[in-house]
C-alpha positions as CSV (number, residue, x, y, z in Angstrom):
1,X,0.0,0.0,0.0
2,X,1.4,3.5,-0.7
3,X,2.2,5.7,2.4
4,X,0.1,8.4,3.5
5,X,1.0,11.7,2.7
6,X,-0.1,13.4,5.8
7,X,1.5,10.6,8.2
8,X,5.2,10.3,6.9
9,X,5.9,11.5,10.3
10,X,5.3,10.3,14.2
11,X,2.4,13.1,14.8
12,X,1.9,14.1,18.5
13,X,-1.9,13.9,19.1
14,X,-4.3,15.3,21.9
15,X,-7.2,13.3,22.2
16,X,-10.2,15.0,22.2
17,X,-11.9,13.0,25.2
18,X,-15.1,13.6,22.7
19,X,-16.5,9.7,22.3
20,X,-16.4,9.2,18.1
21,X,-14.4,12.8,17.2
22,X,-10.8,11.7,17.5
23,X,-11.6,8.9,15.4
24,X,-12.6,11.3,12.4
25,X,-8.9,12.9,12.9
26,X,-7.0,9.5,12.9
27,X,-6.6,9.7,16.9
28,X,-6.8,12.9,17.5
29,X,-6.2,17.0,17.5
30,X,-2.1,16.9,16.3
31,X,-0.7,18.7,19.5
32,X,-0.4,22.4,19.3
33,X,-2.8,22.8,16.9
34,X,-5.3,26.1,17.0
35,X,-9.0,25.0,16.1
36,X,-11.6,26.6,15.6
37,X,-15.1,25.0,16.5
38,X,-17.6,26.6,14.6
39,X,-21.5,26.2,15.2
40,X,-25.3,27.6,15.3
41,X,-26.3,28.3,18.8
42,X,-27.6,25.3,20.8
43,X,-25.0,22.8,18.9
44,X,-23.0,21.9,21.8
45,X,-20.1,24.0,20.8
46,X,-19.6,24.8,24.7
47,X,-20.6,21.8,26.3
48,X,-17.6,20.4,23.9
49,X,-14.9,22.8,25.2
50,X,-15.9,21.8,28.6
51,X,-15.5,17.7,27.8
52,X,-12.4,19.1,26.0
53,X,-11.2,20.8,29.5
54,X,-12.7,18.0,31.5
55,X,-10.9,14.8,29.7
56,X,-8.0,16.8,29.4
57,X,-7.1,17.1,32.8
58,X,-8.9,13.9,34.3
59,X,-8.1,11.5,32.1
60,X,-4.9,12.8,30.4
61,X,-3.4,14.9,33.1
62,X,-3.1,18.5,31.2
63,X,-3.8,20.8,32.9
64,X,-5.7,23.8,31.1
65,X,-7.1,27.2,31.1
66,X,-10.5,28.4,30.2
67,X,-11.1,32.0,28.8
68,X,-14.9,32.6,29.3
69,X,-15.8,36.0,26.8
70,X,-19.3,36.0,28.2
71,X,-20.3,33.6,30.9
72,X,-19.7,34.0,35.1
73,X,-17.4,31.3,36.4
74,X,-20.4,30.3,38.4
75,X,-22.9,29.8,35.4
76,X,-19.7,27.6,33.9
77,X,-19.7,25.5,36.9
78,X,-23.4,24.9,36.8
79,X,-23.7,24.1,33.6
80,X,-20.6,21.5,33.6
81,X,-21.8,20.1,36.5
82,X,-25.2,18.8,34.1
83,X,-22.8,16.4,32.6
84,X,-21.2,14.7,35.7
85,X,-18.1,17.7,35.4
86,X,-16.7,19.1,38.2
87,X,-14.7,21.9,37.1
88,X,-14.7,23.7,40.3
89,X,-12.6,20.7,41.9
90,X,-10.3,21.0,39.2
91,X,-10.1,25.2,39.7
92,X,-9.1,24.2,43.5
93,X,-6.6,21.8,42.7
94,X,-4.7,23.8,40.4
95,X,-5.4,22.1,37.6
96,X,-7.5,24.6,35.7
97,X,-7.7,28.0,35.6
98,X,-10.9,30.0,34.2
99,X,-10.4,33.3,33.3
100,X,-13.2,36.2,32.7
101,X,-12.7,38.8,30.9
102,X,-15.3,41.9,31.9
103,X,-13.3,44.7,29.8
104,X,-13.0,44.8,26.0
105,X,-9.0,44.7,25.7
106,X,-7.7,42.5,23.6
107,X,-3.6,42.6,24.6
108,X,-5.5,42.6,28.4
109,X,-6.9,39.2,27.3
110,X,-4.1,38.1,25.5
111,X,-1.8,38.6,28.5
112,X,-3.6,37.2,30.5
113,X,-3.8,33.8,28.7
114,X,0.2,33.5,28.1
115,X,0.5,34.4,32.1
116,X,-2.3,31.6,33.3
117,X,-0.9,29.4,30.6
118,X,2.2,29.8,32.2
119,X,1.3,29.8,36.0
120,X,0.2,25.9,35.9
121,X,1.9,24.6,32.9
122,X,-1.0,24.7,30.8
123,X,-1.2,22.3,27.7
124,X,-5.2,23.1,27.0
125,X,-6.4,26.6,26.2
126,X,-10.5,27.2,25.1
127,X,-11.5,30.6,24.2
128,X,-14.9,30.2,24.2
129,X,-17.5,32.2,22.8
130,X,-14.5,33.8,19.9
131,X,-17.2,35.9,18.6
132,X,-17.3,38.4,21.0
133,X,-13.8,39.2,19.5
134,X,-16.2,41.6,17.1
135,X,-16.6,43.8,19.9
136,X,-12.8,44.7,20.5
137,X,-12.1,46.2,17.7
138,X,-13.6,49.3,15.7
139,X,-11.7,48.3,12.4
140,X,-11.1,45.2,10.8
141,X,-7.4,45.6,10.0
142,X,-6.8,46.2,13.7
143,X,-8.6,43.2,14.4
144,X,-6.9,40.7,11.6
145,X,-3.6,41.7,12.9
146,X,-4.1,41.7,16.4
147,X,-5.6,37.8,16.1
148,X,-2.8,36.5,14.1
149,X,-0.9,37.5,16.9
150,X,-2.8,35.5,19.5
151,X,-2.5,33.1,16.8
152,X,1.1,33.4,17.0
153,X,1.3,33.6,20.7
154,X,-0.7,30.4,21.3
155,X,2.0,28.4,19.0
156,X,4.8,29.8,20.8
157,X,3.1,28.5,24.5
158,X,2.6,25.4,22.3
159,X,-0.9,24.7,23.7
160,X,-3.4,22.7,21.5
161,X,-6.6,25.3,21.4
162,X,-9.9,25.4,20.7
163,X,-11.7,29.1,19.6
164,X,-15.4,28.7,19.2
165,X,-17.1,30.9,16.6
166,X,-21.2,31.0,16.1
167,X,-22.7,31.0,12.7
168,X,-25.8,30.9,11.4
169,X,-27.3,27.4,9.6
170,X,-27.2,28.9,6.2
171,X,-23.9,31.5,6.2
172,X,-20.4,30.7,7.5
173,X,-19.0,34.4,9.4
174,X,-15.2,34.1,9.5
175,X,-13.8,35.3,12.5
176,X,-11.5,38.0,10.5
177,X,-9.9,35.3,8.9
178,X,-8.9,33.6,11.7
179,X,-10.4,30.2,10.1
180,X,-8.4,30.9,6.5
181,X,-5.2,32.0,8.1
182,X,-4.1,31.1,11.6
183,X,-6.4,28.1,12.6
184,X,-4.3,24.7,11.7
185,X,-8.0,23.1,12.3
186,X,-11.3,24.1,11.8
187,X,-14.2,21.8,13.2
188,X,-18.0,22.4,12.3
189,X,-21.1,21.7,14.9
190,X,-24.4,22.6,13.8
191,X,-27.9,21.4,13.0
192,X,-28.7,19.8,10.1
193,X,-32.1,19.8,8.6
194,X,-33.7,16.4,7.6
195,X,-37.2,16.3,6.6
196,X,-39.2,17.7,9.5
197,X,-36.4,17.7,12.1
198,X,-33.1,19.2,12.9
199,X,-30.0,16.9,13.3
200,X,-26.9,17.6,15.1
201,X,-24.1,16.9,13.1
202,X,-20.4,17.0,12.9
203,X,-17.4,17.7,10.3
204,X,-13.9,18.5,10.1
205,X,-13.4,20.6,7.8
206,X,-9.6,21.4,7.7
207,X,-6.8,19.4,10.4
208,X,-3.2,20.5,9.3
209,X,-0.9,17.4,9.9
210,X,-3.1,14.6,9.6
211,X,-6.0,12.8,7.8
212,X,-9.3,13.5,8.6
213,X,-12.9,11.8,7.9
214,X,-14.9,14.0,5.8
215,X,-18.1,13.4,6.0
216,X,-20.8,14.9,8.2
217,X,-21.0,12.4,10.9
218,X,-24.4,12.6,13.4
219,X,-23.8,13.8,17.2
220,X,-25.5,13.4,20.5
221,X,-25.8,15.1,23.4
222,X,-26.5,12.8,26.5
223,X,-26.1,13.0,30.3
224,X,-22.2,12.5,29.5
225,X,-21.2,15.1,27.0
226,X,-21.3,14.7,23.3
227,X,-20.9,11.6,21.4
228,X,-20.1,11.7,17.7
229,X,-21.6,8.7,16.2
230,X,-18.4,8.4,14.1
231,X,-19.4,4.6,12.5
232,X,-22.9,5.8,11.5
233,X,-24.3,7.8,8.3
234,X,-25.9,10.9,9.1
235,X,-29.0,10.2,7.1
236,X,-28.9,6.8,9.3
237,X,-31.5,7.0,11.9
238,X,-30.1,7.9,15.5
């Protein structure tokens, strides 16, 4: 058999802890990858960060940092907590560090993810929800260059990230390019209508350094997290 391309090399992977998703990236996120997670709201983009976080720590010991643009760190503990995850626990051990970000400033925020980052040895970083970026910046060219430097920043700490951005079902909104030019992954959540009902679904679109399922795979959302149904059809019943 010929060789693949995208494997001529050992790859590093982070594994997900997302039941079905690591198998649609041949084992999972290459390590220091920067993803972005796109989806329409009530996908499970967040509850995904939060397995992401979760997994990360409990099952794979790395230790990570959690930059919430627009919840309370209380309303993320409540809401973790649903699904059996309990983030607090991990925020008193030292094992996770949430960060909240009240003020529009983007080199605030950016600091203050390369210091937390660095305080516990952070190998995990969400940002999570990356479209409230659109309200730190009055121009666009400001805001292109200042992400490709937090692009550039989060390769040098050499964490693996996740950046959520929310679309709408029927148009893709780029988070000023961040998707085209300084995410090495770009993963897609969303609903998916079928007939008379809405399907949640799952694709990667782009994973720089390895081979990746293409096909829309279905996802569920159960009292453990997501599960992407990575063996079944989406058009199969689930």
């Amino acid at each position: 058999m010929p060789e693949k391309k995208t494997e001529k090399f050992d790859v590093k992977r982070v594994r997900s802890g997302v039941s079905g998703l690591d198998e649609m990236m041949n084992g999972g996120i290459p390590k220091g990858n920067l993803v972005v997670l796109s989806g329409d709201p009530g996908s499970g983009k967040t509850v995904l960060c939060w397995q992401f976080i979760y997994e990360g720590i409990t099952k794979f010991n790395e230790n990570a940092v959690y930059v919430s643009l627009e919840e309370t760190e209380q309303t993320i503990y409540e809401g973790a907590r649903e699904f059996g995850w309990d983030l607090k626990k991990l925020v008193d051990a030292g094992k996770l560090l949430i960060i909240t970000i009240e003020l529009y400033d983007f080199e605030r925020l950016k600091a203050a993810v390369e210091d937390n980052v660095k305080a516990i040895s952070a190998k995990r970083v969400v940002i999570d929800p990356g479209v409230i970026f659109r309200l730190f910046f009055d121009r666009e060219l400001d805001a292109r260059k200042r992400i490709v430097s937090l692009g550039k920043m989060l390769k040098a700490i050499e964490t693996t990230t996740i950046i959520t951005n929310e679309i709408s079902l029927d148009k893709m909104s780029s988070l000023y390019g961040l998707e085209e030019y300084v995410a090495d992954g770009v993963i897609l959540i969303y609903h998916t209508k079928m007939k008379n009902r809405f399907v949640r679904s799952i694709a990667v679109l782009k994973m720089r350094n390895t081979e990746i399922t293409e096909k829309l795979k279905p996802v569920k959302i159960t009292s453990e997290g997501i599960k992407v149904l990575a063996k079944s059809e989406l058009f199969d019943e689930v």
